[in-house]
C-alpha positions as CSV (number, residue, x, y, z in Angstrom):
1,X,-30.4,-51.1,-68.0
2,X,-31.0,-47.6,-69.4
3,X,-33.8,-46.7,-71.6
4,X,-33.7,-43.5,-73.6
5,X,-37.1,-41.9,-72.4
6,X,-39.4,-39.2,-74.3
7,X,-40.1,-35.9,-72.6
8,X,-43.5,-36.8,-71.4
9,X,-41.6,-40.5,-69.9
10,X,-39.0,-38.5,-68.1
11,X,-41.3,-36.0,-66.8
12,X,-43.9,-39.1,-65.6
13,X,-40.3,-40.5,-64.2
14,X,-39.0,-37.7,-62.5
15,X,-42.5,-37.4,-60.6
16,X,-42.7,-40.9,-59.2
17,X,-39.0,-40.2,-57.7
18,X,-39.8,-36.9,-56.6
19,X,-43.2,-38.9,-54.9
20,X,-45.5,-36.6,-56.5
21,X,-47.6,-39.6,-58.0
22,X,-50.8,-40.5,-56.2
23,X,-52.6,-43.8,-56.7
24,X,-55.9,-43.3,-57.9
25,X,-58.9,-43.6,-55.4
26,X,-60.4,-47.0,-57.1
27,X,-57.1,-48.1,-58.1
28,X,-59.0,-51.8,-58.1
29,X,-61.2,-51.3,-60.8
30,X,-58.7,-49.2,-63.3
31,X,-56.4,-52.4,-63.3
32,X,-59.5,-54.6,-63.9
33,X,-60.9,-52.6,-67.0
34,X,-57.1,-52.3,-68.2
35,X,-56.8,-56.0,-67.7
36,X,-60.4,-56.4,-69.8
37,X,-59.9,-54.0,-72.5
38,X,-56.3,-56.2,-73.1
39,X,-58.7,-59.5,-73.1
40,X,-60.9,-57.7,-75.3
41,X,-58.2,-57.0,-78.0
42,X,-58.0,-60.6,-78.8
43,X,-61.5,-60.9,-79.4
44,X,-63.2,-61.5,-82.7
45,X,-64.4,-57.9,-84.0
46,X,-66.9,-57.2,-86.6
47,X,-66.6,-54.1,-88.6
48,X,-69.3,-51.2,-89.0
49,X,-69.7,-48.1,-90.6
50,X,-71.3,-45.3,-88.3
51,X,-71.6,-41.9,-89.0
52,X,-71.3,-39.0,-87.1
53,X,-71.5,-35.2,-86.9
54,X,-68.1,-33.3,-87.9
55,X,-68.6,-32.1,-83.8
56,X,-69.3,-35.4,-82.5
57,X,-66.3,-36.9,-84.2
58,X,-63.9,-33.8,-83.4
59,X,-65.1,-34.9,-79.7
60,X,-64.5,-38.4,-79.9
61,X,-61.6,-38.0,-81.2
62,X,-60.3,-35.4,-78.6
63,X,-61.1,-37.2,-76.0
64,X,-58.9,-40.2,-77.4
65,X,-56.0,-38.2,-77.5
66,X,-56.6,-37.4,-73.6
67,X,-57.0,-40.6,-72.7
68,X,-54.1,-42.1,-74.9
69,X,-55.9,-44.3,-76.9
70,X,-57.1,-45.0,-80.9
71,X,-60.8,-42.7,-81.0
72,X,-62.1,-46.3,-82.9
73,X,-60.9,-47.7,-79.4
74,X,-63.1,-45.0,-77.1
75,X,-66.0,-45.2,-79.7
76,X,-66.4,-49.2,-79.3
77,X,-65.8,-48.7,-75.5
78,X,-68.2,-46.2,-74.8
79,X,-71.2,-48.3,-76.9
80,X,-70.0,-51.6,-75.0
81,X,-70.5,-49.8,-71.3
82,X,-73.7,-48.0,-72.9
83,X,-74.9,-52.0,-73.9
84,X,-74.1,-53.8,-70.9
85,X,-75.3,-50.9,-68.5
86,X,-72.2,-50.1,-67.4
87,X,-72.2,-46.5,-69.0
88,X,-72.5,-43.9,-66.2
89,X,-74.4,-40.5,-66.6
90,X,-72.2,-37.8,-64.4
91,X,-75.0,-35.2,-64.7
């Protein structure tokens, strides 16, 4: 079956065939947050109004974009991990 692919598809395509993809190192754990954060999607959500600084939500935001996902997503993951200890401080 042929699928008409997007530039960044192909490119991620011709990779894998060319065996340039590596697994990554805690490949384990990735499929076990992906796995959660789908779970989590059917849970019941409450809505909030935060604020933020212009820079704080340019960030956010930003960092959304790099990891492919909504920044209302990131913002309600990153305060989950922060709440249940699971937030890690790479400094």
């Amino acid at each position: 079956m042929k699928y008409k692919l997007d530039k960044e598809e192909q490119e991620i395509l011709d990779a894998f065939e060319r065996n340039e993809l590596k697994s990554v190192p805690n490949v384990v754990q990735e499929i076990e947050e992906a796995r959660q954060a789908a779970r989590n999607t059917f849970n019941k959500t409450k809505r909030v109004t935060l604020r933020l600084t212009e820079r704080d939500f340019h960030l956010a935001h930003t960092k959304a974009l790099e990891e492919g996902l909504p920044y209302q997503t990131l913002l309600s993951s990153v305060i989950h991990k922060y709440l249940t200890g699971r937030l890690i401080d790479k400094t």
